[in-house]
Every structure is written in structure tokens, then in C-alpha cells.
C-alpha positions as CSV (number, residue, x, y, z in Angstrom):
1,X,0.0,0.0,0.0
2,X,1.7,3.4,-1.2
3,X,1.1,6.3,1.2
4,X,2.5,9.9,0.9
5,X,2.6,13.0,3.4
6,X,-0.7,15.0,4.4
7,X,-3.2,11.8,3.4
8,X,-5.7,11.1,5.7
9,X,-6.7,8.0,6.8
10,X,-9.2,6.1,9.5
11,X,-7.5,3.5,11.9
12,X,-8.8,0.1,11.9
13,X,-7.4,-1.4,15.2
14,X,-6.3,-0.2,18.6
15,X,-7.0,2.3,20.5
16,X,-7.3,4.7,18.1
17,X,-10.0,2.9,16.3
18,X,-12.5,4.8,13.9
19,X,-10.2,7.9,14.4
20,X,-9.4,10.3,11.7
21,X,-5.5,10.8,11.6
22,X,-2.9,12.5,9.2
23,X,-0.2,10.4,7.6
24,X,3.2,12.2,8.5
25,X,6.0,9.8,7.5
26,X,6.6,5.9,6.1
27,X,8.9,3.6,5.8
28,X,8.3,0.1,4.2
29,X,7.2,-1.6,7.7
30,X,5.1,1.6,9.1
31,X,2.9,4.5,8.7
32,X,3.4,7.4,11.2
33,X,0.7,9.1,11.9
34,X,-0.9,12.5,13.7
35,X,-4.2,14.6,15.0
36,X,-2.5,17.2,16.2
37,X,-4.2,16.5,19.7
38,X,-3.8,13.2,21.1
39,X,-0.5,12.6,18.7
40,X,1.0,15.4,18.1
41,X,4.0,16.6,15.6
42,X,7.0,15.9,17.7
43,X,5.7,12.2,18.8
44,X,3.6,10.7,15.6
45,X,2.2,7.3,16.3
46,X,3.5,4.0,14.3
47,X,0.9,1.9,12.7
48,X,1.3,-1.2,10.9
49,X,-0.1,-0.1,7.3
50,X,-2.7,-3.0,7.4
51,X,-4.5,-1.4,10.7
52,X,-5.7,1.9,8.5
53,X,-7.6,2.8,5.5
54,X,-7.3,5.3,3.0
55,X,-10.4,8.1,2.7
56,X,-8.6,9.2,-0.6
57,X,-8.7,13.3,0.9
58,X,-5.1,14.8,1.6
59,X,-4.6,18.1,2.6
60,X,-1.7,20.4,2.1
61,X,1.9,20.6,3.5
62,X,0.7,24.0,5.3
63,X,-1.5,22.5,7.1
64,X,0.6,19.3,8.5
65,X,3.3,22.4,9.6
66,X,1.5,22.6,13.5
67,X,-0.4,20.7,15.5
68,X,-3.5,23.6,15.7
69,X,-3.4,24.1,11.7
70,X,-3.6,20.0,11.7
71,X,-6.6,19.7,14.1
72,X,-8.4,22.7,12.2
73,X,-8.1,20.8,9.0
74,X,-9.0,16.9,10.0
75,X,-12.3,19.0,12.1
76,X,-13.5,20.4,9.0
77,X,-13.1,16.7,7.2
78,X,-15.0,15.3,9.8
């Protein structure tokens, strides 16, 4: 599954189940991702890439720069 920076996606499994979240970073085992509120910037949560699912939206590079501009764009996707 390809990812890229700024798409959002809904986790699967855990505790952040049915939660929308911001894909930050990936590497070939992991997704990292971010809300801006419970996981913020500095400490993005790792997901196996099988426990989320793509929505198809992304939003800009601007709006992944801080955690407020991220939670103001994932609220207005909701």
C-alpha cells in the first residue's frame, strides 16, 4: 500500500480505532501518523499499514506544519 505525506486515513485497530489521523511519514514496515491532539508533531504514532484505510482526501503541506493548523483541517473533514 503506497502512502504519501498530508493523506488522511481512518485506523482500523487499537485504540485509536475509527479515528481520523494525518499520515506524517513511512517507511516500508510503518505508517506514522498524527491529530494534532492526542498525537502530536514531535511524537507521531506508528501503525502497521494493514491497521488503517485510505479516505482518498489529503490536505496540504501547510496545514501538516502545526499541530493547531492540523486539528483545524482533520475538524473540517469530519
Amino acid at each position: 500500500m503506497e502512502f504519501c505525506k498530508g493523506e488522511l486515513v481512518v485506523c482500523t485497530a487499537g485504540r485509536e480505532k475509527e479515528r481520523l489521523m494525518c499520515v506524517m511519514a513511512f517507511d516500508e514496515k510503518y505508517v506514522y501518523l498524527c491529530d494534532g491532539k492526542e498525537r502530536k508533531l514531535v511524537s507521531p504514532k506508528r501503525k502497521n499499514p494493514k491497521h488503517v484505510k485510505k479516505t482518498g482526501e489529503q490536505i496540504s503541506d501547510i496545514m501538516c506544519s502545526t499541530d493547531r493548523a492540523l486539528r483545524k483541517a482533520l475538524s473540517k473533514e469530519v
